[in-house]
C-alpha positions as a Markdown table, in Angstrom:
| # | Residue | x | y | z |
|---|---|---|---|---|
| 1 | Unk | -46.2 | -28.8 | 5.1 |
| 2 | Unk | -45.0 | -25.8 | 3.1 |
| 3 | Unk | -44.8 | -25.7 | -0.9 |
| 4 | Unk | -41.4 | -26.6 | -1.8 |
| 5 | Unk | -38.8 | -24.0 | -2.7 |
| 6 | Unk | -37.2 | -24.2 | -5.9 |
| 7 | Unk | -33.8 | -22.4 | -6.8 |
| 8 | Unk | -32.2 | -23.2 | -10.0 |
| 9 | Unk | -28.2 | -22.5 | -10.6 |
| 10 | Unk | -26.8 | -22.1 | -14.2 |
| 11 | Unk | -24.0 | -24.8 | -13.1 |
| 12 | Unk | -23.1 | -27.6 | -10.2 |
| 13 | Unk | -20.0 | -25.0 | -9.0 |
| 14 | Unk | -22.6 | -22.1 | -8.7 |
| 15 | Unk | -25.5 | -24.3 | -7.0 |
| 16 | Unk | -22.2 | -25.0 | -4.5 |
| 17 | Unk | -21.0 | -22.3 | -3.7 |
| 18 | Unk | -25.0 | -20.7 | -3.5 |
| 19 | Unk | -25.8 | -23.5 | -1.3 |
| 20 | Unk | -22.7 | -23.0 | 0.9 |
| 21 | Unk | -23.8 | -19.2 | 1.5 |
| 22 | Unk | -27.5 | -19.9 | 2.3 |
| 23 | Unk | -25.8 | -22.5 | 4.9 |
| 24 | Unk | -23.7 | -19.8 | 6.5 |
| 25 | Unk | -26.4 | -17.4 | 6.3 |
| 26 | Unk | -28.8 | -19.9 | 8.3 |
| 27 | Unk | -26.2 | -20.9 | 10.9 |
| 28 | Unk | -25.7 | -17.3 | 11.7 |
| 29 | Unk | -29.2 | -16.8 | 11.9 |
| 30 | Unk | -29.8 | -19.2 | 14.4 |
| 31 | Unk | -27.1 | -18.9 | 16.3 |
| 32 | Unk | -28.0 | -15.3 | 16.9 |
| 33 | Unk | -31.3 | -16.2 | 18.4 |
| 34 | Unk | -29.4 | -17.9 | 20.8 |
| 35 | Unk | -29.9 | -22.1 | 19.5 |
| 36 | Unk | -27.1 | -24.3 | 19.0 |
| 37 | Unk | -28.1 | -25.5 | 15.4 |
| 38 | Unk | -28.6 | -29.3 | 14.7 |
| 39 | Unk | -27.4 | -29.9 | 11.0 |
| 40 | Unk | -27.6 | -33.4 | 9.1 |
| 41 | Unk | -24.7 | -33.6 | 6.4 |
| 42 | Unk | -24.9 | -35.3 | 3.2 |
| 43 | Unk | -22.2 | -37.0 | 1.4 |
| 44 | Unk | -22.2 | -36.6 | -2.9 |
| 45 | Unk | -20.0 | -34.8 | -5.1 |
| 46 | Unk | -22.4 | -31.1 | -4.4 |
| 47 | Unk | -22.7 | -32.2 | -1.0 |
| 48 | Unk | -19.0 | -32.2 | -0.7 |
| 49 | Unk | -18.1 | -29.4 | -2.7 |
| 50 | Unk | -20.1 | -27.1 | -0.9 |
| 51 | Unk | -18.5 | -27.9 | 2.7 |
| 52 | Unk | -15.2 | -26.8 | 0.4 |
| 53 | Unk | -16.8 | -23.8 | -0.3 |
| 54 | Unk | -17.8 | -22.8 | 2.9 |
| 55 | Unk | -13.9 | -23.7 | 4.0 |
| 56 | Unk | -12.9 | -21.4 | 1.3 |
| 57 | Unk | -15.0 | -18.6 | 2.0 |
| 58 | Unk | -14.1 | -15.5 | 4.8 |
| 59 | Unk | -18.1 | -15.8 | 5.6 |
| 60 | Unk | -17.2 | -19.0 | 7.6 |
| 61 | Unk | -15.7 | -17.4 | 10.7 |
| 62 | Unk | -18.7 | -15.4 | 11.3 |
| 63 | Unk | -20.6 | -19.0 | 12.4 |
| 64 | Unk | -19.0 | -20.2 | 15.6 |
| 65 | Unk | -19.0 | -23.6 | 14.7 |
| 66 | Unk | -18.1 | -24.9 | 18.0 |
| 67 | Unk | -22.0 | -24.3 | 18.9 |
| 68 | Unk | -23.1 | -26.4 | 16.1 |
| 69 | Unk | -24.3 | -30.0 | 16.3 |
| 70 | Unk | -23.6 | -32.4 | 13.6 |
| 71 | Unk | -24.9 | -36.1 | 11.9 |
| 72 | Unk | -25.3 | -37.6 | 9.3 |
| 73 | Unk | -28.2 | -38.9 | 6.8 |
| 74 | Unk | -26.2 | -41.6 | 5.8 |
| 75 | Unk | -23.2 | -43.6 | 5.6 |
| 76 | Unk | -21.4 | -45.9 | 3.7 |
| 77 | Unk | -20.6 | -49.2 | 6.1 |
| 78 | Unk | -16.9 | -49.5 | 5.2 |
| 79 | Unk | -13.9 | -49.1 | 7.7 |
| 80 | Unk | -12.9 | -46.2 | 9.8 |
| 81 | Unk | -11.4 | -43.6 | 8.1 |
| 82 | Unk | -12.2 | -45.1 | 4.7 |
| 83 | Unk | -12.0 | -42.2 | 1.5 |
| 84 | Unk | -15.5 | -43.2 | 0.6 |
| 85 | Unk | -17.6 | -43.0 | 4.2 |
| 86 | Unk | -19.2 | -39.5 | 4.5 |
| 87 | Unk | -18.1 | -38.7 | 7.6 |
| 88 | Unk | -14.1 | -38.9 | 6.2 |
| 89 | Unk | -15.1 | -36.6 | 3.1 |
| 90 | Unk | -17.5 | -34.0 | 5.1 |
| 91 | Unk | -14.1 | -33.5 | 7.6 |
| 92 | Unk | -11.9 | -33.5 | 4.4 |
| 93 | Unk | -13.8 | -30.9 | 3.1 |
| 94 | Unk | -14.4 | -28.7 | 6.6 |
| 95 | Unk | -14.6 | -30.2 | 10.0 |
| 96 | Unk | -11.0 | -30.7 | 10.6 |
| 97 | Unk | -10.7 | -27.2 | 9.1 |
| 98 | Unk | -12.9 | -25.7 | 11.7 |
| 99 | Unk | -13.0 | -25.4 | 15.2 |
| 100 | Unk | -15.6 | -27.5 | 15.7 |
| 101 | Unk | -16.6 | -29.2 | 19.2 |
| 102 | Unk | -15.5 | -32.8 | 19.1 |
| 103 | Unk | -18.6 | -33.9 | 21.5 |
| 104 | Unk | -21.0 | -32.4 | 18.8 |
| 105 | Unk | -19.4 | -34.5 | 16.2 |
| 106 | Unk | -21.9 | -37.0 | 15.5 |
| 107 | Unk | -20.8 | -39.9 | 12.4 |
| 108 | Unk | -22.7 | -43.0 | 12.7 |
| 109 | Unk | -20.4 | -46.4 | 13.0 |
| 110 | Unk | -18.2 | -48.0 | 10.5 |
| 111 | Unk | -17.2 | -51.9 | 10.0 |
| 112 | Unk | -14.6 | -52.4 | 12.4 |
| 113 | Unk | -14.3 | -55.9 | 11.5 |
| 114 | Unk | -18.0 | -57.1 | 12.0 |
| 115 | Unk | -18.8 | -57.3 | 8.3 |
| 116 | Unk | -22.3 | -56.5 | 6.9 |
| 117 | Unk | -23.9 | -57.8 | 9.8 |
| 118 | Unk | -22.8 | -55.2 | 12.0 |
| 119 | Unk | -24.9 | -52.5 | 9.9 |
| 120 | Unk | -27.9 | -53.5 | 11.8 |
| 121 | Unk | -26.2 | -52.8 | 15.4 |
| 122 | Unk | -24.5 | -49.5 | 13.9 |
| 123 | Unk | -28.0 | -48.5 | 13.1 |
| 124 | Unk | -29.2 | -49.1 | 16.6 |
| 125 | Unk | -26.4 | -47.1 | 18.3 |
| 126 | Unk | -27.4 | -44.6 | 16.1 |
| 127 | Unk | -30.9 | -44.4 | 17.2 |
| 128 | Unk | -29.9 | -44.7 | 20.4 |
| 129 | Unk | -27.7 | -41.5 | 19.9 |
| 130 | Unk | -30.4 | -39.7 | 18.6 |
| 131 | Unk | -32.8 | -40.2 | 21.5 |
| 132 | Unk | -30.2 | -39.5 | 24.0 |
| 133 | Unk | -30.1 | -36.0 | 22.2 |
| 134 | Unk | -34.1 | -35.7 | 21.8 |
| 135 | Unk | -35.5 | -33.4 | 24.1 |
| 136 | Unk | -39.1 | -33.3 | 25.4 |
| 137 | Unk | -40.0 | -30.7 | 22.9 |
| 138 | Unk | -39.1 | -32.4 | 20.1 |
| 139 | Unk | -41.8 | -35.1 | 20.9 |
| 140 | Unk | -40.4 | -37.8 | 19.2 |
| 141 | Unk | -37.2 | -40.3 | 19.2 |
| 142 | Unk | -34.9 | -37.7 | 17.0 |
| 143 | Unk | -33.7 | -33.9 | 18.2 |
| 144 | Unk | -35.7 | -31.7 | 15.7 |
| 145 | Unk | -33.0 | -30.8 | 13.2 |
| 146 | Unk | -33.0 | -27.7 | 12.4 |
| 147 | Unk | -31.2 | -28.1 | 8.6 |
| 148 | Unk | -31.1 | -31.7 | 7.4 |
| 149 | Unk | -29.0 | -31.6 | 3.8 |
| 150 | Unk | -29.9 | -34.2 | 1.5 |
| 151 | Unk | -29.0 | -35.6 | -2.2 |
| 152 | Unk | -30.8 | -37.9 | -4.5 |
| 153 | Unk | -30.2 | -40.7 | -6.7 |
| 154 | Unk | -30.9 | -40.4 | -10.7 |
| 155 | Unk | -34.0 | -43.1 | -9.7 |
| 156 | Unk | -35.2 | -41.2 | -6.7 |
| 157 | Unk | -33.8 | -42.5 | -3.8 |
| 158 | Unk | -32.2 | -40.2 | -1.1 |
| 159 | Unk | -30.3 | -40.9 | 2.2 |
| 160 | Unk | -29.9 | -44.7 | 1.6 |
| 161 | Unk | -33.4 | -45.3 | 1.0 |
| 162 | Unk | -33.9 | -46.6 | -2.2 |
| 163 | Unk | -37.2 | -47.0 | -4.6 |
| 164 | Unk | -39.4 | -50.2 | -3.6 |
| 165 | Unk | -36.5 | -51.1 | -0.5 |
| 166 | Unk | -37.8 | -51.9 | 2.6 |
| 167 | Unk | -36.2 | -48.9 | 4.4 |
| 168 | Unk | -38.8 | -46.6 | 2.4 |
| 169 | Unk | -41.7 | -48.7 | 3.8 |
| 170 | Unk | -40.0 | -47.8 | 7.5 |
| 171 | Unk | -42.9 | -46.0 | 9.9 |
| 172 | Unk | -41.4 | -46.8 | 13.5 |
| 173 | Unk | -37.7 | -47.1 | 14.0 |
| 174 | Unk | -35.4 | -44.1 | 13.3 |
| 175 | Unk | -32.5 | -45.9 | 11.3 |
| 176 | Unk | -31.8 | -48.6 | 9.8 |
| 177 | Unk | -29.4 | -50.7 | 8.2 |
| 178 | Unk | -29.6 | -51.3 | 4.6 |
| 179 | Unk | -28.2 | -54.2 | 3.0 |
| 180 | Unk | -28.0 | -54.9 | -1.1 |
| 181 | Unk | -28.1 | -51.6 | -2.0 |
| 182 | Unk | -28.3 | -51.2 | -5.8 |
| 183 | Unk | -24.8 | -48.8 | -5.7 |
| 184 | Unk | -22.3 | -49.3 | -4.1 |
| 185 | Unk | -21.0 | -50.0 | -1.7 |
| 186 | Unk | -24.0 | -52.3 | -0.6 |
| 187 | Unk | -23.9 | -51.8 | 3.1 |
| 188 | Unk | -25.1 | -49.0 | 4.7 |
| 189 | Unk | -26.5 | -46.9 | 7.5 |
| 190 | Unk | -29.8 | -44.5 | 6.8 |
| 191 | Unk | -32.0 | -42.2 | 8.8 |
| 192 | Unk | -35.6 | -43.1 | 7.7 |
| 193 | Unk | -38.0 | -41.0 | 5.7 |
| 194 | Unk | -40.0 | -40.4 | 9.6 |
| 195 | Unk | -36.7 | -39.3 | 10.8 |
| 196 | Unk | -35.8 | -37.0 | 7.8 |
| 197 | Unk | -39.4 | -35.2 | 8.2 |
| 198 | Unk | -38.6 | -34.6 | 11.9 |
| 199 | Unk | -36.4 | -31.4 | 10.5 |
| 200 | Unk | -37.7 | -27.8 | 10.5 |
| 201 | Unk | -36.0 | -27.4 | 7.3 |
| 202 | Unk | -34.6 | -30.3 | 4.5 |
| 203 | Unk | -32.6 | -28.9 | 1.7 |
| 204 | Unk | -32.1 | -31.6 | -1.4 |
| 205 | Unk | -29.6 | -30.8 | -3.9 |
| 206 | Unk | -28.9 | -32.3 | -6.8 |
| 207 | Unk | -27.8 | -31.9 | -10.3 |
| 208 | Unk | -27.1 | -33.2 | -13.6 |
| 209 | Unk | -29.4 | -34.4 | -16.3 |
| 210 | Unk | -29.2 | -37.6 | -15.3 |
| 211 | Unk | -31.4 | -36.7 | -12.2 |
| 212 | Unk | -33.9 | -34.2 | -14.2 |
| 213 | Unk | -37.0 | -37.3 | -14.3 |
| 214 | Unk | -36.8 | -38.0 | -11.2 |
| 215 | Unk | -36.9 | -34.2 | -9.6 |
| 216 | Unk | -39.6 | -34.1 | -11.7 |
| 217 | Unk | -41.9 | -36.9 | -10.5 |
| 218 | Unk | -40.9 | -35.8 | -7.0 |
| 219 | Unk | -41.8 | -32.1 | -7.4 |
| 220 | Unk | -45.0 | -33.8 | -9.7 |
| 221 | Unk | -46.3 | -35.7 | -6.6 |
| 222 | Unk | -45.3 | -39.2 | -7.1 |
| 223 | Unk | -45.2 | -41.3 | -3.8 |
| 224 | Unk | -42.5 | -42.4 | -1.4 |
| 225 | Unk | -42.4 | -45.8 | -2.5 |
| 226 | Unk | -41.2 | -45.3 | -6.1 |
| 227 | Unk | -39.8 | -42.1 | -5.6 |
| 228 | Unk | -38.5 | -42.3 | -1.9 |
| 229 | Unk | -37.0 | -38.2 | -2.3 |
| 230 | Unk | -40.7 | -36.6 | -3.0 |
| 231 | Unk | -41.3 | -37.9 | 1.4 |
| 232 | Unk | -38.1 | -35.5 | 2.4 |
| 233 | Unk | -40.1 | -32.8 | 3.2 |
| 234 | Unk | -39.5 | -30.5 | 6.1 |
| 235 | Unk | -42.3 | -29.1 | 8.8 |
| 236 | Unk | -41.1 | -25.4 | 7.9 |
| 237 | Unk | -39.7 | -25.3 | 4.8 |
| 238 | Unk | -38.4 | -27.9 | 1.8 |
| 239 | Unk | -35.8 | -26.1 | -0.4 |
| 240 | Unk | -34.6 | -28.0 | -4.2 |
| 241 | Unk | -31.3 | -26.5 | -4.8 |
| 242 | Unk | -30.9 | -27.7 | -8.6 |
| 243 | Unk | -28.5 | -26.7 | -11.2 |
| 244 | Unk | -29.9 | -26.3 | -15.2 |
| 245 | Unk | -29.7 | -29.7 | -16.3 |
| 246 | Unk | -31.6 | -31.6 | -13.4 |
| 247 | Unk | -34.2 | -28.8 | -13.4 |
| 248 | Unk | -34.9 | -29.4 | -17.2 |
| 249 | Unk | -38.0 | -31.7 | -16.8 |
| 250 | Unk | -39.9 | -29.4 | -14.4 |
| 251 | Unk | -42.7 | -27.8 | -15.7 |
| 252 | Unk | -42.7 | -24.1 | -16.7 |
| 253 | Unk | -44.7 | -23.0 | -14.0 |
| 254 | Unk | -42.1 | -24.4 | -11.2 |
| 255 | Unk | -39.5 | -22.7 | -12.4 |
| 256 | Unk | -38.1 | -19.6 | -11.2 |
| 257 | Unk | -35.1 | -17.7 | -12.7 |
| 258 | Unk | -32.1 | -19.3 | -12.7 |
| 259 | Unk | -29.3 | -17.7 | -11.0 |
């Protein structure tokens, strides 16, 4: 796999909005060589706030985003429809703003009165889903995604798989269900690291101080186990989107100027 690339923003509203154009940009891009692009969305506060800037910008109506495919990393195991699932923020933000193709909508499951338990069956749906969509090209039980979006967690976890979980030790199935999650809420759904390196292209974004140690150890080399993020890596390119503060622990010869 490639060398990372590294892009540092002055502040959290510039990496959004930065983010948001490269997005556009790459949708286009595909699009005009004729795929139909397969993106993973994230949830987070950056996450989020770039979907609103791509709502916000003209630049969005030159992707026809009814020949785009969308899922999800992860998602918060709480009831249809609920303010904090990712799925009801990332449509918030831009997919009901959009014309997007409803059949290329694809949100994993929510509690609809199962309780934690159903997590684990939500999880198999899901990987069911994404096999159903696999092609024979893609040699493997998930489509090759062409952009999966990612964030991290201050102690290095990303998707839903946290440091030293048993979703980060994960080599065979495609998604699991994670249970006692250290945030909350502590029910979820998560692609695993095997699925997540399936992508041509993973994009992490974070920012904030708070996060600066552990984009550090990641960009340093430290392994999956502790530091789950540093195993997102894509088969064409891995791209850190950071603002200032959670590039401030890098060392001087990762960092480029900051925009």
């Amino acid at each position: 796999m490639a060398a990372p690339d590294i892009a540092i923003h002055s502040r959290p509203n510039v990496l959004a909005a930065a983010a948001a154009a490269r997005l556009v940009t790459r949708l286009v891009d595909l699009q005009a060589a004729g795929n139909t692009p397969k993106v993973v969305l994230t949830g987070g506060g950056v996450g989020i706030a770039m979907l609103e800037q791509i709502r916000a910008t003209v630049a969005r109506d030159a992707v026809d985003w009814g020949r785009v495919e969308f899922y999800w990393g992860d998602e918060r195991f709480l009831p249809p429809g609920d303010p904090e699932r990712n799925e009801t923020q990332a449509r918030a933000a831009l997919l009901d703003h959009v014309r997007v193709d409803p059949d290329k909508v694809f949100p994993m499951g929510a509690d609809t009165g199962s309780g934690p338990g159903g997590a684990d069956a939500a999880a198999e749906e899901y990987a069911a889903l994404l096999a159903r969509a696999s092609r024979p090209e893609d040699h493997g039980p998930v489509p090759s995604f062409d952009i999966v979006l990612l964030g991290m967690g201050p102690e290095g976890h990303t998707a839903s798989v946290f440091p030293h979980s048993p979703a980060v030790y994960e080599t065979e199935r495609a998604v699991v269900a994670v249970h006692g999650c250290p945030k909350p809420p502590p029910t979820r759904v998560s692609l695993t690291l095997p699925s997540i390196r399936r992508a041509a292209e993973v994009w992490i974004i974070a920012t904030g101080e708070g996060k600066a140690a552990a984009v550090a150890m990641a960009l340093g080399g430290a392994g999956e186990v502790a530091i789950p993020v540093a195993a997102a890596q894509g088969r064409r390119r891995t791209r850190w989107l950071l603002d200032r503060a959670a590039a401030s622990k890098l060392p001087r010869d990762l960092v480029p100027a900051i925009a």
